[in-house]
Backbone atoms as SQL, in Angstrom:
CREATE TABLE atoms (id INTEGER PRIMARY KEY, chain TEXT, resi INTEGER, resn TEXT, atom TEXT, x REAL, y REAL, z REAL);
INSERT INTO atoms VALUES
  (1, 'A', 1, 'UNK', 'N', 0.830, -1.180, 0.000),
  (2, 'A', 1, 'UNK', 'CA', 0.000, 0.000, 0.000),
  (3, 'A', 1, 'UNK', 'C', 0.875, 1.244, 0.000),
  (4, 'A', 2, 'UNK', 'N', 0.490, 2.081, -0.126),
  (5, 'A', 2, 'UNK', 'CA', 0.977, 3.678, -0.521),
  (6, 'A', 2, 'UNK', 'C', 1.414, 4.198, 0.594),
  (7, 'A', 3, 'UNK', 'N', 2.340, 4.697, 1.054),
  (8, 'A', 3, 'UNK', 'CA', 2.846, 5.547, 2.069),
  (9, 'A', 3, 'UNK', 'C', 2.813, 7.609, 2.059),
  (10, 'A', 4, 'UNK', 'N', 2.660, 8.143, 2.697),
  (11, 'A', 4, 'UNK', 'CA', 2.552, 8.960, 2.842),
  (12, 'A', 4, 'UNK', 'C', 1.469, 9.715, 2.218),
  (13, 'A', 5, 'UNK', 'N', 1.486, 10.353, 1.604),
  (14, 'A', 5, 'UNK', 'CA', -0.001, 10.852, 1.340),
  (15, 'A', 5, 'UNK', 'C', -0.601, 10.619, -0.179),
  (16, 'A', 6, 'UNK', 'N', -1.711, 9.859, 0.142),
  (17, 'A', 6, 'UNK', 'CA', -2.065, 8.932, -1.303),
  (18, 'A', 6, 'UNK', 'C', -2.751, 9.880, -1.925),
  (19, 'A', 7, 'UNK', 'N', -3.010, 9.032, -3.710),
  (20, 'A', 7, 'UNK', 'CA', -3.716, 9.616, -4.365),
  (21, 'A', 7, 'UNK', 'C', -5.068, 10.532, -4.429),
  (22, 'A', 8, 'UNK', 'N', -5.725, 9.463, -3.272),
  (23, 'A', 8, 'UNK', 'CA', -6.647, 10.218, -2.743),
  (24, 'A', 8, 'UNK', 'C', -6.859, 11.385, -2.292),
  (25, 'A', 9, 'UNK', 'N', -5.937, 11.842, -0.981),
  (26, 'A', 9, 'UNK', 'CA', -5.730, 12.697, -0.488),
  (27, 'A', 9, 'UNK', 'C', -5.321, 14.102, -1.048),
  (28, 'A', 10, 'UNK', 'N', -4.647, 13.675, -2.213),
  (29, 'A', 10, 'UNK', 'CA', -4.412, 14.982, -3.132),
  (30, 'A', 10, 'UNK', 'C', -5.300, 15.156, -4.081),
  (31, 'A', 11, 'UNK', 'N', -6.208, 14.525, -4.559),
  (32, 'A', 11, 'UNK', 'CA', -7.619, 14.640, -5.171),
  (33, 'A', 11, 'UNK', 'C', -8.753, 15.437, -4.752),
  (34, 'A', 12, 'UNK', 'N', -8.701, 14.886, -3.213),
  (35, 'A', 12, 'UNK', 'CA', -9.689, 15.625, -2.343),
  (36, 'A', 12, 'UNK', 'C', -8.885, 17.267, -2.232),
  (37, 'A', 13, 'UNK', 'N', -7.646, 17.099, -1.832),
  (38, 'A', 13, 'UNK', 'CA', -7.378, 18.684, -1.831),
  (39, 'A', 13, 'UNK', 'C', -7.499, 19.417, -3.225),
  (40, 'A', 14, 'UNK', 'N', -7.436, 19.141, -4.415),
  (41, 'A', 14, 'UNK', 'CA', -7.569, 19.522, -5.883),
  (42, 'A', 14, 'UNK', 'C', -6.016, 19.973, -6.178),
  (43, 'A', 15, 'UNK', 'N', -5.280, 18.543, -5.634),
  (44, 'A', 15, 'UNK', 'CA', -4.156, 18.807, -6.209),
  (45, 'A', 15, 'UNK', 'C', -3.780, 17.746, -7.151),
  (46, 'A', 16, 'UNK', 'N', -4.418, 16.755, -7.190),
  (47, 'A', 16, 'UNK', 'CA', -4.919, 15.486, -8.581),
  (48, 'A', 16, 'UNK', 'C', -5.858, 15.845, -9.552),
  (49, 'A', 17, 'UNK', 'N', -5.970, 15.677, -10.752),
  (50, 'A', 17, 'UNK', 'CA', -7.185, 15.746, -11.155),
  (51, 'A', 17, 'UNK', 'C', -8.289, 14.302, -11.461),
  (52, 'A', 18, 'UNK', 'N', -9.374, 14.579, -11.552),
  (53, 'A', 18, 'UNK', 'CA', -10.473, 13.466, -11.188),
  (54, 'A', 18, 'UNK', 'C', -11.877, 13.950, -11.762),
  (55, 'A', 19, 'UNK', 'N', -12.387, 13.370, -12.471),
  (56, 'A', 19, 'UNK', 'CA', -13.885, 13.342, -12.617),
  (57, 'A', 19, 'UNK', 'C', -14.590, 12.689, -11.948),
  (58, 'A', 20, 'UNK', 'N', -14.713, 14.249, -11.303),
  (59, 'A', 20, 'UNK', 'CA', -15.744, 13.949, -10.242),
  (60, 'A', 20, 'UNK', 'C', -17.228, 13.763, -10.439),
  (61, 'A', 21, 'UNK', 'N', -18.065, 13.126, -10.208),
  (62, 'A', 21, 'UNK', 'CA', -19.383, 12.279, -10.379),
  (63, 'A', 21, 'UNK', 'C', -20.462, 13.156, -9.057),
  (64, 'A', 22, 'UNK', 'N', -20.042, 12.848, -8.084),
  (65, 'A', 22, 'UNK', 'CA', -20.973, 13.259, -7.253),
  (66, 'A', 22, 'UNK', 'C', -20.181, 14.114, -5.565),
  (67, 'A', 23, 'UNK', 'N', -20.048, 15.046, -5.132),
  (68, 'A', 23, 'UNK', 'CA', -19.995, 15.273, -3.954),
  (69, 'A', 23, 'UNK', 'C', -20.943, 15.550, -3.274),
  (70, 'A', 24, 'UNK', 'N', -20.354, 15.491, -1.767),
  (71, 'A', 24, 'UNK', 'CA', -21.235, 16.654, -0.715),
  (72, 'A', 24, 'UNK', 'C', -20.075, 16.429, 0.936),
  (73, 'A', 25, 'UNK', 'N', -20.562, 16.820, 1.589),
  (74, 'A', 25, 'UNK', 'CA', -19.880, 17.691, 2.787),
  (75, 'A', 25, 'UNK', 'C', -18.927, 16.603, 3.540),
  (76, 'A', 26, 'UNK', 'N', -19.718, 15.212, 2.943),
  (77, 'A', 26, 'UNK', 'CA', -18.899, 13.860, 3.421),
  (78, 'A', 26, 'UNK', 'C', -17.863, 13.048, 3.095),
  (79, 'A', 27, 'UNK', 'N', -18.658, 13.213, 1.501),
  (80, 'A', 27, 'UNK', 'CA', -17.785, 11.957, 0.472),
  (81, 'A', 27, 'UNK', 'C', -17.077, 12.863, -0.724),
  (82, 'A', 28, 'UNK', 'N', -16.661, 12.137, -1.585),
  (83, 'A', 28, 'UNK', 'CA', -16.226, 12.629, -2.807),
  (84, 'A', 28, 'UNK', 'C', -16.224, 11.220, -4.017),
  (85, 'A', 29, 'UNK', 'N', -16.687, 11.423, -5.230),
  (86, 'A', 29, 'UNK', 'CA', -17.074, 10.486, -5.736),
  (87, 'A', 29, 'UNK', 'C', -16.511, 10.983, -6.871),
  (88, 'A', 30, 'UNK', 'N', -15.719, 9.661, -7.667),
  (89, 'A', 30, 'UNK', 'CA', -14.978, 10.335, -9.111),
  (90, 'A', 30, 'UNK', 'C', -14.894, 8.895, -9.773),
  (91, 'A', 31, 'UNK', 'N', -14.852, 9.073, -10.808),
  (92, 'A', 31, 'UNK', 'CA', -14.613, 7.718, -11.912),
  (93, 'A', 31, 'UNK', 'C', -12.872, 6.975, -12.104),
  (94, 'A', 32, 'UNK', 'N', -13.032, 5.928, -11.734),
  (95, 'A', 32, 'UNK', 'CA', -11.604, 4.730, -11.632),
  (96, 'A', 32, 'UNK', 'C', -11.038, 5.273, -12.876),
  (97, 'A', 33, 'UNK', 'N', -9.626, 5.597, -13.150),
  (98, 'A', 33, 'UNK', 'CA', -8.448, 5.520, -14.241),
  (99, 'A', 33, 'UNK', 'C', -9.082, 3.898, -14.673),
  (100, 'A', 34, 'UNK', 'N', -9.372, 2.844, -14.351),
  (101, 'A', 34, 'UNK', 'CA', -9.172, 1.759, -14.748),
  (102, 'A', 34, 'UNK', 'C', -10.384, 1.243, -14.077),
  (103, 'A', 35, 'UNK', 'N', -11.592, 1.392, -15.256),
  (104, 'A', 35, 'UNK', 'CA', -12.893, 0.407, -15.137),
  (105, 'A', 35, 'UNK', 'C', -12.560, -0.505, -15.287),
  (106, 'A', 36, 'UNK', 'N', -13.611, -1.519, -14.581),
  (107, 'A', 36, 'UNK', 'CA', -13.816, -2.973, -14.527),
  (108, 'A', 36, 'UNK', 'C', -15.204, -2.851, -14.891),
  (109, 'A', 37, 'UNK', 'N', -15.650, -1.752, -15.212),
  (110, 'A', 37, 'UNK', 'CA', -17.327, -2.131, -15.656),
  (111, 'A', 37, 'UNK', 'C', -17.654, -0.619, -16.657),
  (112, 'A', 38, 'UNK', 'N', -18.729, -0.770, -17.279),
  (113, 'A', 38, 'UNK', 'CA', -18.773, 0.408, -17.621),
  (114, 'A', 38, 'UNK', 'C', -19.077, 1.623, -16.879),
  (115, 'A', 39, 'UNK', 'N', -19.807, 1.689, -15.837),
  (116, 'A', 39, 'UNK', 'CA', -19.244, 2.505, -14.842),
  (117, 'A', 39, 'UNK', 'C', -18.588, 2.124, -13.550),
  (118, 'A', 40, 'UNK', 'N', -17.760, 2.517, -13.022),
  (119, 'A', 40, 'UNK', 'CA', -17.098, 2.424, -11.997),
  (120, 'A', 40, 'UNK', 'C', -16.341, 3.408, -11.236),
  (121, 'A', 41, 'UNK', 'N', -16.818, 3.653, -10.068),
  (122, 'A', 41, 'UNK', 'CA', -16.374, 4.780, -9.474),
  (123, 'A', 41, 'UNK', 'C', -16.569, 4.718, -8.134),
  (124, 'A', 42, 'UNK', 'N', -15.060, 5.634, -7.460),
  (125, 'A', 42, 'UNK', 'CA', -14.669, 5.496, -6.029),
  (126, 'A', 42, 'UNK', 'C', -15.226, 6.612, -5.070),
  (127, 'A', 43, 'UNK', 'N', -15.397, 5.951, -4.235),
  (128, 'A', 43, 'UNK', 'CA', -16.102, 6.894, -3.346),
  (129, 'A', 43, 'UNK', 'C', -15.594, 6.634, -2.086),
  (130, 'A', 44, 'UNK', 'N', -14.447, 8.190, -1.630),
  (131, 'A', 44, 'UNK', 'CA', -13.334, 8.194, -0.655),
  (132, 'A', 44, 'UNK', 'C', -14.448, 9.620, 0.532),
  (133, 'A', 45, 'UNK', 'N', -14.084, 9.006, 1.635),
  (134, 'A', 45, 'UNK', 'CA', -15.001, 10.052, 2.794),
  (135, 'A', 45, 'UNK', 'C', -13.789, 10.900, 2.799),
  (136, 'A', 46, 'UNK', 'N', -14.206, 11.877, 3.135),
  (137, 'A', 46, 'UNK', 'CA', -13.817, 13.320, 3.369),
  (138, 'A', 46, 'UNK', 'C', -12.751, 13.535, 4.347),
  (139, 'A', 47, 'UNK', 'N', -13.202, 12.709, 5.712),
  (140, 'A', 47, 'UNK', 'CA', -12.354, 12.227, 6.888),
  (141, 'A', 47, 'UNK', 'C', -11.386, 10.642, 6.648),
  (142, 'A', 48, 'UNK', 'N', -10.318, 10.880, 6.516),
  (143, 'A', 48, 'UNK', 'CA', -9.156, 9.801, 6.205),
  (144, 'A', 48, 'UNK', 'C', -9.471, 8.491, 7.350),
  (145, 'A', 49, 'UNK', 'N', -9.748, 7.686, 6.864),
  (146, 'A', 49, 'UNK', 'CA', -9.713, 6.250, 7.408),
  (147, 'A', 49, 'UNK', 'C', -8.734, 5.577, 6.970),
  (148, 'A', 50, 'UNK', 'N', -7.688, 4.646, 7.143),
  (149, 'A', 50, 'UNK', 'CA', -7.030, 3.733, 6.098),
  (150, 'A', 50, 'UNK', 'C', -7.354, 2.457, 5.192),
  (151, 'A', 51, 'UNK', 'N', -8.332, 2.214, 6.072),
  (152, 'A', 51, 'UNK', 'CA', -9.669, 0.943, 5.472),
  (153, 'A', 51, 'UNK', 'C', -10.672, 0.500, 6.277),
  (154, 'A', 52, 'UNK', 'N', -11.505, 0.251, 6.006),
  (155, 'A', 52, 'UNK', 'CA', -12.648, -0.114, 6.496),
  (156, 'A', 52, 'UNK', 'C', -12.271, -0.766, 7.894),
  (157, 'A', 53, 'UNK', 'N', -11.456, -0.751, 8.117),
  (158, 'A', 53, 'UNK', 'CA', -11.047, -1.848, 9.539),
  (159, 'A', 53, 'UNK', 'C', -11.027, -0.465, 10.405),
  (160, 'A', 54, 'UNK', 'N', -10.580, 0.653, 9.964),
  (161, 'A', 54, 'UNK', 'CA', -10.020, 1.765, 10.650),
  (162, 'A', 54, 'UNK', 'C', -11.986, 2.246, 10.831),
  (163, 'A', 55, 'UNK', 'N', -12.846, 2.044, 10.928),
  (164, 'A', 55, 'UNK', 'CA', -14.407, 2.606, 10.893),
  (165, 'A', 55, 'UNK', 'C', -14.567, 2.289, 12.301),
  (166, 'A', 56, 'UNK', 'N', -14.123, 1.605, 12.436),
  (167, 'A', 56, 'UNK', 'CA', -14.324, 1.187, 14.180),
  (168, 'A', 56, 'UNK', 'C', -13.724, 2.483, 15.268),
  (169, 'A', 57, 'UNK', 'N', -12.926, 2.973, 14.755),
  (170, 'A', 57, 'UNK', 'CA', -12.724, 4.526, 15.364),
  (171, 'A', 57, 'UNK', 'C', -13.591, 5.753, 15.154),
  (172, 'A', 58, 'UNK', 'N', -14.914, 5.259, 14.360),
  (173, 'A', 58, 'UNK', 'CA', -15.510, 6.107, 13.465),
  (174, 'A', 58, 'UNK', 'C', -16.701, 6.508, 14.552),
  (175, 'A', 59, 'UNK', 'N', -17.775, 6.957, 15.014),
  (176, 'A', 59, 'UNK', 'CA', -18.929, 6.987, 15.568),
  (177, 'A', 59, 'UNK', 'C', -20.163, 6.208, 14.580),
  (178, 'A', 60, 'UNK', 'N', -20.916, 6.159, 15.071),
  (179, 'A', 60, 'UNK', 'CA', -21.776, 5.469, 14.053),
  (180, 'A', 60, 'UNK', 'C', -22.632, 6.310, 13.392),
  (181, 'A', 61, 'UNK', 'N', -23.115, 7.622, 13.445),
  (182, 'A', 61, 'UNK', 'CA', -23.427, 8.463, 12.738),
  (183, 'A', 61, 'UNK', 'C', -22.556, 9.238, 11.537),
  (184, 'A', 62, 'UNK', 'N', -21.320, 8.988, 12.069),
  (185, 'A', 62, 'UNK', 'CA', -20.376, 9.376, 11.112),
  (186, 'A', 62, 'UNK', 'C', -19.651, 8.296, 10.292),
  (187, 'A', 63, 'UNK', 'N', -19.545, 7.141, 10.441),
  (188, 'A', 63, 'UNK', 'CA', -19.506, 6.115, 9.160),
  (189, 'A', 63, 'UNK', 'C', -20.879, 5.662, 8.700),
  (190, 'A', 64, 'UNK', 'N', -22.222, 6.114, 9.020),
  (191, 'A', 64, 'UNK', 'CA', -23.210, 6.065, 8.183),
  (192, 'A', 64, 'UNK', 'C', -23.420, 7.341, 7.175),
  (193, 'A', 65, 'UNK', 'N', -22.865, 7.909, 7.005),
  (194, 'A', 65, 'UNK', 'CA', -22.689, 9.409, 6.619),
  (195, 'A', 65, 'UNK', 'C', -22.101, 9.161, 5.568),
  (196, 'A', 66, 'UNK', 'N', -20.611, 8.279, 5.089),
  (197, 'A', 66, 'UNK', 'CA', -20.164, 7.317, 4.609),
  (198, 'A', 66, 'UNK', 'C', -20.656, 6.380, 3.609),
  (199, 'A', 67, 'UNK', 'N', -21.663, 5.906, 4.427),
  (200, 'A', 67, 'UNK', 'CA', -22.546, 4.444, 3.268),
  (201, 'A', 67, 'UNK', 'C', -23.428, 5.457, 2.767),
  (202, 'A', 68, 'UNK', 'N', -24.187, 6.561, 3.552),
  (203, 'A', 68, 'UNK', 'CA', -24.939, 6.842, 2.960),
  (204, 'A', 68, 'UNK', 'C', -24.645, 8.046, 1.867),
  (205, 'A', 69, 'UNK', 'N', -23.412, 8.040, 1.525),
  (206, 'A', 69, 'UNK', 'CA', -22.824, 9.469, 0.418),
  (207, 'A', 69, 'UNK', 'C', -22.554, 7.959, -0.389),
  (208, 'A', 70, 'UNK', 'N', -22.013, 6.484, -0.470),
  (209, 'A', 70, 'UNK', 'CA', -22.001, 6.206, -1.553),
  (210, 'A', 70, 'UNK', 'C', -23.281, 5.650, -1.944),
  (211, 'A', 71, 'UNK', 'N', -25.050, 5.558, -1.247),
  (212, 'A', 71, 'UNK', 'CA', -25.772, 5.481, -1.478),
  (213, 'A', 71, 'UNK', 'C', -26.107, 6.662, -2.603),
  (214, 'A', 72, 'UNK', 'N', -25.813, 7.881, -2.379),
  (215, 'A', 72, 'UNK', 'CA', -26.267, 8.949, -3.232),
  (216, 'A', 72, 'UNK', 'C', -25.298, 9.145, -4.515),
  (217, 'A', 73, 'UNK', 'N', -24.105, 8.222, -4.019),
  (218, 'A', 73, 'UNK', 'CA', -23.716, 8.791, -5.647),
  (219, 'A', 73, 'UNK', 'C', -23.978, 7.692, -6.513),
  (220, 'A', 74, 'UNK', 'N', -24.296, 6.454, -6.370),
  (221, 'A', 74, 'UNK', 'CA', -24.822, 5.742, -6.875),
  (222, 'A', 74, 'UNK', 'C', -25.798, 5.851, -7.674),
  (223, 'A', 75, 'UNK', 'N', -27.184, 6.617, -6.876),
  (224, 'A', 75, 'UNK', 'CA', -28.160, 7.215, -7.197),
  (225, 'A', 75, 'UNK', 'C', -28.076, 8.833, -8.486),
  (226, 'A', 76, 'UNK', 'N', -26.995, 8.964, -8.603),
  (227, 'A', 76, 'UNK', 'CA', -26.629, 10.333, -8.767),
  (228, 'A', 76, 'UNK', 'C', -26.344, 10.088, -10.517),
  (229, 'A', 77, 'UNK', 'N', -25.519, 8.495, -10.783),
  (230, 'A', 77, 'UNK', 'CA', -25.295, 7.608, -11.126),
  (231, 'A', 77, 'UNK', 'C', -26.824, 7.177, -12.145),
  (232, 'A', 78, 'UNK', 'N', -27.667, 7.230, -11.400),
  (233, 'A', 78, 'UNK', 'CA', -28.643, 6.666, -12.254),
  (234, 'A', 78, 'UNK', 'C', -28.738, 5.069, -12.519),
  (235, 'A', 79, 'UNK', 'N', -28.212, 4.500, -11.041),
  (236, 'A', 79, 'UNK', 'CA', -27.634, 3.002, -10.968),
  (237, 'A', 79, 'UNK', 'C', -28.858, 2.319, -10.041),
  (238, 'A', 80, 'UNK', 'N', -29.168, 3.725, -9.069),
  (239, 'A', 80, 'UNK', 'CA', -29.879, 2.672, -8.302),
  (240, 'A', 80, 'UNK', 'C', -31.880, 1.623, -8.944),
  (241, 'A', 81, 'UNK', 'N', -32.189, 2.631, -10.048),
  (242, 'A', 81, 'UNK', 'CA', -32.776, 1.229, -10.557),
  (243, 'A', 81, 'UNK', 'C', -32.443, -0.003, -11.229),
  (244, 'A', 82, 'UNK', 'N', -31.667, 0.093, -12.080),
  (245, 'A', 82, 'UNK', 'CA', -31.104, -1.112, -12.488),
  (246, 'A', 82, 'UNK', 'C', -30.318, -1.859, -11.450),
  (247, 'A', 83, 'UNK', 'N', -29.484, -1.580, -10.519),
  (248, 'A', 83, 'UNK', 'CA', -28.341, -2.072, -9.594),
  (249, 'A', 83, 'UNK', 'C', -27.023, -2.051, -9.961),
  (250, 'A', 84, 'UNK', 'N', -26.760, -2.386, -9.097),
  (251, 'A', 84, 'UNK', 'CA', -24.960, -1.646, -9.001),
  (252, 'A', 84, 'UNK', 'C', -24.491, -2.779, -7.621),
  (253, 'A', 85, 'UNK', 'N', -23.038, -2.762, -8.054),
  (254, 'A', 85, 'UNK', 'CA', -22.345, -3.617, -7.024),
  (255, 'A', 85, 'UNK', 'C', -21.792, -2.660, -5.810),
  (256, 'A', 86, 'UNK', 'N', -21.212, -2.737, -4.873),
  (257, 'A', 86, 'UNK', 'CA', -20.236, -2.248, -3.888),
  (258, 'A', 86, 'UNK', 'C', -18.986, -3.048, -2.878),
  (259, 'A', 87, 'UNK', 'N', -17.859, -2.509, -3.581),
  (260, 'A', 87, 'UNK', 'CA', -16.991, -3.872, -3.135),
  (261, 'A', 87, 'UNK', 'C', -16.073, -2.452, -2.127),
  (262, 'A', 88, 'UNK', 'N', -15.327, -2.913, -1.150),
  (263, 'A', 88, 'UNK', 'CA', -14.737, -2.244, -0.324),
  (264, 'A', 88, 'UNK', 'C', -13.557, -3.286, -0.017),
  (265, 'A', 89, 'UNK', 'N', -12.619, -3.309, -0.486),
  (266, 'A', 89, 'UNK', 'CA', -11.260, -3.858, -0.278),
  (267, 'A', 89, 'UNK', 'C', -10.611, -3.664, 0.864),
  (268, 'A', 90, 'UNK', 'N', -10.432, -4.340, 1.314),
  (269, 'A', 90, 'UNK', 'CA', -9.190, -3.772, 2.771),
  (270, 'A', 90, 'UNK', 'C', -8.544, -4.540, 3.096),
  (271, 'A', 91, 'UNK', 'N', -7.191, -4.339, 3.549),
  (272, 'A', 91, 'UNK', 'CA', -5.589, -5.021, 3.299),
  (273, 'A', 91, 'UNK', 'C', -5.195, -5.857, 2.303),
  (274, 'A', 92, 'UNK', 'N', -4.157, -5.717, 2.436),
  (275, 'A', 92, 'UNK', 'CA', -3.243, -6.573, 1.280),
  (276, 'A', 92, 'UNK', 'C', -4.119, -8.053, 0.770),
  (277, 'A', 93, 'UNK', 'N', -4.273, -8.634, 1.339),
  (278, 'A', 93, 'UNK', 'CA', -5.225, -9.617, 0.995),
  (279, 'A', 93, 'UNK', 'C', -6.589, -9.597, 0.364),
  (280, 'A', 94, 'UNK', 'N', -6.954, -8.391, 0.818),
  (281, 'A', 94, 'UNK', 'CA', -7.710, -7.869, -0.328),
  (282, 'A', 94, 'UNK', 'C', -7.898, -6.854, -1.584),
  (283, 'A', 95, 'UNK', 'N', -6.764, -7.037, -1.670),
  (284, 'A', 95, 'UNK', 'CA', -6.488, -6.262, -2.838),
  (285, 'A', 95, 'UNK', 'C', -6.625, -4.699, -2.606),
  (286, 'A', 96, 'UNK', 'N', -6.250, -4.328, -1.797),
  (287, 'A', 96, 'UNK', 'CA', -6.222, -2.725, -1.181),
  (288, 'A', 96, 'UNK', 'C', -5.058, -2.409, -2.252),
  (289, 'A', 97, 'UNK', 'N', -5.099, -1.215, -2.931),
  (290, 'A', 97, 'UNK', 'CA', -4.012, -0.363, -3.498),
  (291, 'A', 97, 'UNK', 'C', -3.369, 0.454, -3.129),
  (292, 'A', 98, 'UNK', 'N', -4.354, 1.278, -2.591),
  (293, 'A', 98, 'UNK', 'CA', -4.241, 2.702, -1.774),
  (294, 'A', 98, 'UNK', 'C', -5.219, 2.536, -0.466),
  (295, 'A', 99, 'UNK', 'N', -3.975, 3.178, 0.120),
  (296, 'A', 99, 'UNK', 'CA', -4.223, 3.143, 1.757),
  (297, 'A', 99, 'UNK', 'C', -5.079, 4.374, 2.821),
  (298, 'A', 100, 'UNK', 'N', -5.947, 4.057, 1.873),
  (299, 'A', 100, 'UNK', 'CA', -7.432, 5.176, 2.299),
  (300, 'A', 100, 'UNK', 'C', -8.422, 4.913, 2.191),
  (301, 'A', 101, 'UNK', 'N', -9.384, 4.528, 2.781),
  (302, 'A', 101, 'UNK', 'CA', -10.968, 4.069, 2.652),
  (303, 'A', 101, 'UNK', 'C', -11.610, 4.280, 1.407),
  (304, 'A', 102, 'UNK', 'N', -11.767, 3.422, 0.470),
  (305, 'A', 102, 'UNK', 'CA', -12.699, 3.909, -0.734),
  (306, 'A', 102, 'UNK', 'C', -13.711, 2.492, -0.879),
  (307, 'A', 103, 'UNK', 'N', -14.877, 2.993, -1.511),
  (308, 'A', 103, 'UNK', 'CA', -15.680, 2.045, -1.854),
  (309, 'A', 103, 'UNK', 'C', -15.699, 2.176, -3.168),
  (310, 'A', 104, 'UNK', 'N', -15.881, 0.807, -4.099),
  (311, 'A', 104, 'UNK', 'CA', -15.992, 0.564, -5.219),
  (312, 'A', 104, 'UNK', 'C', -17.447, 0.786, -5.923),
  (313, 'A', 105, 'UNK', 'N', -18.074, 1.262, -6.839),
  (314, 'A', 105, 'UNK', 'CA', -19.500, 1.740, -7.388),
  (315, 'A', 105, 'UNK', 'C', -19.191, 0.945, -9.009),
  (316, 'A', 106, 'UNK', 'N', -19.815, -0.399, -8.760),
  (317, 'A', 106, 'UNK', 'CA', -19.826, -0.971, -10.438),
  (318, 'A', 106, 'UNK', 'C', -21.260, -1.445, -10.632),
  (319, 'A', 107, 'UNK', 'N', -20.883, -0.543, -12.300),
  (320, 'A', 107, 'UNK', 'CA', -22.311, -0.950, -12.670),
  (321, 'A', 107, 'UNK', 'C', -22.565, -0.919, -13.893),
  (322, 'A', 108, 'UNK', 'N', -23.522, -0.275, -14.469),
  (323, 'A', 108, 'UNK', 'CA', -24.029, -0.146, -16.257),
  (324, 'A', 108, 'UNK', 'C', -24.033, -1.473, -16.817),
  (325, 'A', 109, 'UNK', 'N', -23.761, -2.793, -16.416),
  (326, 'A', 109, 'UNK', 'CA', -24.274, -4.212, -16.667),
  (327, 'A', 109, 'UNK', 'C', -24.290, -4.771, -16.103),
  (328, 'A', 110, 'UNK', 'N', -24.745, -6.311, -16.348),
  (329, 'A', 110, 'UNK', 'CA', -25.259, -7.292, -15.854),
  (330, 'A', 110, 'UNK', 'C', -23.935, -7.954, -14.585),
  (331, 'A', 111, 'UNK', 'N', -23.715, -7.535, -13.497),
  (332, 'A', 111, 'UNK', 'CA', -22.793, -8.067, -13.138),
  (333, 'A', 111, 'UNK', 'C', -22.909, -9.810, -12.942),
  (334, 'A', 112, 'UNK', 'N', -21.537, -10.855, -12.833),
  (335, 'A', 112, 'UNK', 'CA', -21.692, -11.797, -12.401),
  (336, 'A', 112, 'UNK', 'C', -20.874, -11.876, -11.075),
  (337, 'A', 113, 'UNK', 'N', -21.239, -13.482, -10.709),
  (338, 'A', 113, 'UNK', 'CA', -20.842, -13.978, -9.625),
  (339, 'A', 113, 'UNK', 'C', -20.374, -15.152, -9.688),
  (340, 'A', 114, 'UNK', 'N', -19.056, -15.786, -9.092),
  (341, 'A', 114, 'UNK', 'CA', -18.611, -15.107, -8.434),
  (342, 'A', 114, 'UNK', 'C', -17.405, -13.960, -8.797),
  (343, 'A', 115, 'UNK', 'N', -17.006, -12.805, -8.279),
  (344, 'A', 115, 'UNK', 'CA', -16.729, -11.805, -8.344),
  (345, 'A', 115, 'UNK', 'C', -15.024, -11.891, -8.663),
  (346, 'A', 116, 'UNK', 'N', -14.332, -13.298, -8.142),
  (347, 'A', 116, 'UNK', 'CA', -13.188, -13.153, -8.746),
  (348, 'A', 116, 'UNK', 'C', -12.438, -14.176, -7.587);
């Protein structure tokens, strides 16, 4: 995983550039360099976690704040009638890249299972 201050982090400050899809006061939502679907897009919270393991430091109003910003960009997306996947990677074993909380948003087809 990435050391010191990841891609993310300089995205959110607007020192990366990113097409961005959906914000608001929580999340930030932008489209993957490298789909796996025809749409696909990450959705990193505002407040730095390192992975989903790190939510447990979180309050529970404030990592629902979280699910519920990648609920809306999903929606934002135009995914949530048809459906859409949500994969959230965390550690090396799971294929974590970057070492910052992001959730995965795949969709625009028929996904299968199993996932890999």
């Amino acid at each position: 995983m990435s050391e010191g201050q990841t891609i993310f982090e300089k995205i959110l400050r607007g020192e990366a550039p990113a097409d961005v899809v959906y914000q608001d006061e929580h999340v930030l939502a932008f489209r993957d360099v490298r789909p796996q679907a025809p749409v696909h897009v990450l959705v990193v919270p505002r407040r730095k976690a390192r992975s989903l393991a790190d939510l447990t430091d979180w309050d529970d109003p404030e990592a629902g704040r979280f699910i519920r910003g990648v609920a809306a960009a999903a929606a934002a997306l135009g995914l949530d009638g048809p459906g859409y996947r949500v994969v959230m990677n965390c550690g090396r074993a799971g294929q974590q890249s970057v070492d910052y909380l992001h959730a995965h948003i795949l969709g625009g087809r028929q996904l299968r299972w199993p996932p890999g």
